[in-house]
C-alpha positions in Angstrom: -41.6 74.8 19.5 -40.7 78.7 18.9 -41.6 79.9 15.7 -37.7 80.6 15.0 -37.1 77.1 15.1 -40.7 76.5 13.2 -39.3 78.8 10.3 -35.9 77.0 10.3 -37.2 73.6 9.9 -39.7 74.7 7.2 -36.9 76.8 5.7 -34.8 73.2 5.6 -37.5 71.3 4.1 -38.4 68.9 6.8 -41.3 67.7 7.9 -42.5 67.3 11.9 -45.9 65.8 12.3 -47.8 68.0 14.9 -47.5 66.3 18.2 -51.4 66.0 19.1 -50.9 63.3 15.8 -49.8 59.9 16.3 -46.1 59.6 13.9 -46.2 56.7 11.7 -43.7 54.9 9.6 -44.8 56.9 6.6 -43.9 59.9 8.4 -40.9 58.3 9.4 -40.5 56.9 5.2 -40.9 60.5 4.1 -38.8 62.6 6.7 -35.6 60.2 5.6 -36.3 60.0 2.6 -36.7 56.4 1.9 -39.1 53.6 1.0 -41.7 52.7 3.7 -40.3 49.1 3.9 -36.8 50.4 4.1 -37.5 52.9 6.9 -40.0 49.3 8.5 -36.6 46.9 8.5 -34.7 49.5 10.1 -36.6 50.4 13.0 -37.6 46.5 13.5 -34.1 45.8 13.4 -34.6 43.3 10.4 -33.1 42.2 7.0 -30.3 44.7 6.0 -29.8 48.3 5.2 -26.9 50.5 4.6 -24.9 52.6 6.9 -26.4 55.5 5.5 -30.3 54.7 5.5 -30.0 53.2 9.2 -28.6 56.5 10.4 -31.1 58.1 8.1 -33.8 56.9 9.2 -32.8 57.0 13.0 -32.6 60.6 13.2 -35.5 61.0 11.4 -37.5 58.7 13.7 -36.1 60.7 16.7 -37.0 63.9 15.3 -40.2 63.5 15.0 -40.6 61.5 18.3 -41.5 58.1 16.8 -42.7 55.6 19.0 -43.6 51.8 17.8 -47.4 51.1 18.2 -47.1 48.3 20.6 -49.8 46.6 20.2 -49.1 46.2 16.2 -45.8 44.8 17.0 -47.1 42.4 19.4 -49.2 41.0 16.8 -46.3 40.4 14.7 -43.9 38.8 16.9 -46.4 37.0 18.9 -45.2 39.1 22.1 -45.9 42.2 24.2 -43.5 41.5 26.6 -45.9 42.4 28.8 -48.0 40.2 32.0 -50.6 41.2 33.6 -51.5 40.8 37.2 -55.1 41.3 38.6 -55.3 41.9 42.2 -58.0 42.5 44.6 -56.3 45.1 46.8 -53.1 46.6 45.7 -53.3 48.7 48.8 -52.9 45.5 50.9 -49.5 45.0 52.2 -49.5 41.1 51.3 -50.4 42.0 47.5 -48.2 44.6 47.2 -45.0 43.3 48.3 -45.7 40.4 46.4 -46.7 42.5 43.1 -43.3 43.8 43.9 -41.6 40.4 44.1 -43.5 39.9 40.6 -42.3 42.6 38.7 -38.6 42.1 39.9 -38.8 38.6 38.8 -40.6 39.7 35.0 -38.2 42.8 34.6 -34.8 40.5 35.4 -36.8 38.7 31.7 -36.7 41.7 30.0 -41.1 41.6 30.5 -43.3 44.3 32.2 -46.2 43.9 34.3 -49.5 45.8 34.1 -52.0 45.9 36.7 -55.5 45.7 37.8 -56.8 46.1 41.5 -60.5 44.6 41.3 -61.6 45.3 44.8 -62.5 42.0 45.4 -65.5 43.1 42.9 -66.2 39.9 40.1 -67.4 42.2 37.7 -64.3 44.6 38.0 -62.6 41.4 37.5 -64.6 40.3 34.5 -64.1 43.7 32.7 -60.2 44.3 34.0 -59.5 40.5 32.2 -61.0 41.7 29.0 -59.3 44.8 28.6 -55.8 43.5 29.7 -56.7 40.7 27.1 -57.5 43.1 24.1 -54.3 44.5 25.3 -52.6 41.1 24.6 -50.3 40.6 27.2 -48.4 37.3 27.1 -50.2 35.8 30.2 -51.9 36.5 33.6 -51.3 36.1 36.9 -54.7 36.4 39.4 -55.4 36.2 42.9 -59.7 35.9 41.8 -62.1 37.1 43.5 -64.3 33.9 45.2 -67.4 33.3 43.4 -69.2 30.3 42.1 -68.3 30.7 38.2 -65.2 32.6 37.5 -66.4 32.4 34.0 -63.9 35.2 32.5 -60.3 33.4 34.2 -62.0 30.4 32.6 -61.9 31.7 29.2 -58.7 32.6 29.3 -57.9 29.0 30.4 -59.8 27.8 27.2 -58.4 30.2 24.8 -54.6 28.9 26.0 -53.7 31.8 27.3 -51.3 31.2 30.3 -52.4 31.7 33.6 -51.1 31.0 37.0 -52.8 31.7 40.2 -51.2 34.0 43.2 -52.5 33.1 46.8 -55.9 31.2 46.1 -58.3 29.5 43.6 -61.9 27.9 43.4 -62.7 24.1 43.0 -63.9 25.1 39.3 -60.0 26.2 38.7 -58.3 23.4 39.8 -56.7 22.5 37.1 -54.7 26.0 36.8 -51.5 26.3 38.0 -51.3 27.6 41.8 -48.3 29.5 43.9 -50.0 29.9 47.5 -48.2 30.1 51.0 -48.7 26.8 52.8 -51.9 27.7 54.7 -52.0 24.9 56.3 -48.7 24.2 57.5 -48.6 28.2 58.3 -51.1 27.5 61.1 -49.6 24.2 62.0 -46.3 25.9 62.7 -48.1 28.8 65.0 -50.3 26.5 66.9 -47.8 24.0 67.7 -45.1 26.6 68.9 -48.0 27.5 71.1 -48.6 23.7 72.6 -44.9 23.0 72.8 -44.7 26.0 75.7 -47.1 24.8 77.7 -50.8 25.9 76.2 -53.4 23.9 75.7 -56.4 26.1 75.2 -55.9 27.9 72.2 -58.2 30.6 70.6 -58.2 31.5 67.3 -59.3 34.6 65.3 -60.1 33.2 61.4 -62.2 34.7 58.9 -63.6 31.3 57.7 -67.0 30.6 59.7 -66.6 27.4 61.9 -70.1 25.7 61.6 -70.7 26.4 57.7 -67.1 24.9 56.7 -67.4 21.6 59.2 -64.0 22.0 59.8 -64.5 19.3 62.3 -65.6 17.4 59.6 -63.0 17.4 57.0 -62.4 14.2 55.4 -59.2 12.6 55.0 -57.7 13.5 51.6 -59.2 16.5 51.2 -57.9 18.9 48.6 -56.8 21.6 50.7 -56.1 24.0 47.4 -59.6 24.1 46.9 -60.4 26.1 50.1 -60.1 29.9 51.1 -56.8 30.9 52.9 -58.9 31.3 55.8 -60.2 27.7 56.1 -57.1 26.3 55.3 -55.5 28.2 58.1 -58.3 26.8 60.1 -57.8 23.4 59.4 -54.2 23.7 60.2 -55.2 25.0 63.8 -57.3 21.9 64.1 -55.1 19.4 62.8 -52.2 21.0 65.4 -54.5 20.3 68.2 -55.8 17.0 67.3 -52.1 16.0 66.7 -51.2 16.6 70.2 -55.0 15.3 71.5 -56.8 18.6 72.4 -60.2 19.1 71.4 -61.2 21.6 69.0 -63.6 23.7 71.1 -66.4 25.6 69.1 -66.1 29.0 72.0 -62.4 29.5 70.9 -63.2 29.7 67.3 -63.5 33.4 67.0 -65.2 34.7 63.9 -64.4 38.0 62.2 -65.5 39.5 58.9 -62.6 40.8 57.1 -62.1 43.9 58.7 -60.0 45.4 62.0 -62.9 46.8 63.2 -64.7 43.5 63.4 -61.7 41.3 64.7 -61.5 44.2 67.5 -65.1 43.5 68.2 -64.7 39.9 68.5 -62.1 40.3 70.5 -63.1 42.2 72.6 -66.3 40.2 73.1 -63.8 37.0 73.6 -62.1 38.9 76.3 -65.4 40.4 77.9 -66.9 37.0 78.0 -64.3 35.6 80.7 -63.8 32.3 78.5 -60.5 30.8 80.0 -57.8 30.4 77.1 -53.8 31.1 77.7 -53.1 31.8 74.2 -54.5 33.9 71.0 -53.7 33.4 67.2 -54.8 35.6 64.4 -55.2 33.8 61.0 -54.6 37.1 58.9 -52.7 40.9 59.1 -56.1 42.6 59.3 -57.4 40.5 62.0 -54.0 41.1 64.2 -54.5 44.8 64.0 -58.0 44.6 65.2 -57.5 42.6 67.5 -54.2 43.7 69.1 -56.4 47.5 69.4 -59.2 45.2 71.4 -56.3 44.3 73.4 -55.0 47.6 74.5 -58.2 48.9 75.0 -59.0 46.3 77.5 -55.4 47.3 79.1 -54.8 43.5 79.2 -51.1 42.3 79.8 -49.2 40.5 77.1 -47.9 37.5 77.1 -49.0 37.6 81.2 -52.5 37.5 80.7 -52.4 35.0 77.6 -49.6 35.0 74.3 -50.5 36.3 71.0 -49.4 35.8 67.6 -50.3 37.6 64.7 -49.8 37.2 61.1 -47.5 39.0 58.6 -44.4 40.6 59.6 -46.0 44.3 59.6 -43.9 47.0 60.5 -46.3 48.4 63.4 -45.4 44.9 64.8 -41.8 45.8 65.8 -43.2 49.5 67.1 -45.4 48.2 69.9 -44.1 47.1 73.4 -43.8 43.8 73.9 -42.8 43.6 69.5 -45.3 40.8 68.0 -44.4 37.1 67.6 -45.9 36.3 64.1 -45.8 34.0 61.0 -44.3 35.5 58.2 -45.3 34.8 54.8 -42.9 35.1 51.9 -44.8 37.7 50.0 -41.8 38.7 48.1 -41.0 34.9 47.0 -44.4 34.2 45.9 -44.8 37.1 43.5 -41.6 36.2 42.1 -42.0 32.3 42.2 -45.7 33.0 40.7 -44.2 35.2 38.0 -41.6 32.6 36.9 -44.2 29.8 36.7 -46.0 32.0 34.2 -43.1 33.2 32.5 -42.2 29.1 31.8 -45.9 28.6 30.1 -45.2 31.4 28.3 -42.2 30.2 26.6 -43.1 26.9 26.4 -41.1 25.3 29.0 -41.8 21.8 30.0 -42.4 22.3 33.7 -44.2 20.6 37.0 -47.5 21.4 36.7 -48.1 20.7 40.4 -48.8 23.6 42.9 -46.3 25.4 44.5 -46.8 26.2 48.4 -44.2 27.9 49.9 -43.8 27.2 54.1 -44.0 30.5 56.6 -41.6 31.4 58.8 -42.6 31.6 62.9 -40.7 34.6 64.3 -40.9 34.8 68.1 -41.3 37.8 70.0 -42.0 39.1 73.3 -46.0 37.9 72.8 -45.6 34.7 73.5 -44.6 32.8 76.5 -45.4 29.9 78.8 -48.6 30.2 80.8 -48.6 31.6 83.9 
């Protein structure tokens, strides 16, 4: 402010509250010269006021650059209008085109979504939750971070305060509402396609570790939400197989920490070992990039030397000769299918309670082919 236009509002008699202050509705009361209830009704847009104190006590609240306290009119309507969503990687191109499918679906209902990225850390998680609860948001969605006792989602569960999970959940959570891709039938529908050209010995690059998880040994029945992605994708490899009566065989069971670099490795060791498989499937997007470098680097033909498919519809995908045939997940879809779930408990709308698991979608490309 110059001091010209400082001398001409003191020379008027009107008040500006300096702006390192917060402006309240006393300033607000004061500058249009009316009660502090009066100046309250108007600019919460209840009971009734004349003409001439609404426009009073609107140009006096934009003059002095009021702005409602948000969290004091949450606690009297009951709502911020606001979610939250606590992620483990934002960065991730899964999370983030799904956070994007979320807010999309909460701004279309007039709600806004703020965010935590937790890097897959529990206490991150713990403190993120506490914070976005003092906050009072209406409700969470959270893809957790895996751990024995997520004893901070489970608070909220007991406090009522809706929750709906986005892409996975622990047996301690099961009674929480869930909106997952169909891990399962994902891995089904890649291993399968594979058979149904010809291949019968498959490998497969998972995160899930083969001997701790028995995957040979799941029982009939099992609940399937219960597990990681990766074993669930896992299982659906092995229940492909079986279905068409080929063995699942421990050496094409790659295992990879969640990293490129250690897919590549693995892959590379899978390739250097001289194990005879036709075909190659990658149970996650960071385990197709890691292992389609291992590939190049060993300058091994594609789909000649054995078909691949990957997983997630990356854009690098399309950029590479032969393009890669992968399974798509509906990461849009499941943020916004996840955000309407919670946006129903939030309102109190009668709804199925049961999971939602939304099917993949196989796109072939020029990595996959009949063996040769």
């Amino acid at each position: 402010m110059s001091y010209a236009e400082g001398h001409d509002i003191h020379r008027r008699g009107l008040h500006v509250a300096p702006r390192s202050q917060s402006v309240t509705i006393n300033d607000v009361a004061r500058e249009a010269g009316v009660s502090k209830s009066s100046a309250a009704r108007v600019l919460a847009g209840r009971g009734s006021s004349s003409p001439k104190t609404q426009k009073a006590v609107h140009e006096a609240a934009k003059r002095l650059g009021y702005r409602p306290n948000a969290l004091a009119k949450a606690m009297v309507s009951g709502s911020s209008k606001t979610i939250a969503a606590v992620l483990p990687d934002v960065a991730n191109p899964f999370f983030s085109a799904a956070l994007r499918g979320l807010t999309d679906a909460a701004r279309s209902a007039g709600f806004e979504v703020l965010v935590a990225n937790t890097d897959n850390d529990p206490d991150v998680e713990t403190r993120s939750i506490e914070l976005l609860t003092e906050k009072r948001v209406d409700g969470f969605v959270i893809a957790p971070v895996f751990q024995d006792e997520p004893d901070a989602i489970s608070r909220l569960v007991n406090d009522e305060i809706p929750v709906v999970l986005l892409d996975r959940r622990m047996p301690t959570l099961a009674d929480v509402p869930l909106v997952s891709l169909d891990h399962v039938g994902a891995s089904e529908l890649a291993t399968e396609s594979l058979i149904e050209l010809g291949h019968k010995r498959i490998a497969i690059v998972t995160e899930a570790v083969y001997d701790s998880q028995g995957v040979s040994g799941f029982p009939p029945g099992i609940d399937t939400g219960a597990l990681r992605p990766s074993a669930q994708r896992l299982l659906g490899y092995r229940n492909a197989l079986g279905k068409h009566g080929l063995p699942l065989e421990h050496d094409l069971v790659v295992h990879a920490e969640y990293t490129w670099r250690s897919a590549q490795k693995a892959v590379r060791r899978l390739i250097e070992s001289g194990q005879d498989f036709s075909a190659l499937f990658c149970t996650d997007a960071v385990l197709t990039a890691g292992a389609y470098k291992a590939i190049v680097e060993a300058g091994v033909p594609i789909p000649e030397t054995f078909s691949f498919i990957g997983f997630d519809d990356q854009e690098w995908t399309t950029l590479v000769s032969p393009a890669i045939s992968v399974l798509d997940q509906p990461r849009h879809a499941l943020g916004a299918t996840t955000a309407t779930r919670l946006l129903a408990q939030i309102r109190h709308i009668t709804a199925n309670q049961q999971d939602v698991r939304l099917p993949a979608n196989l796109i072939p490309r020029g990595t996959t082919a009949p063996p040769r």
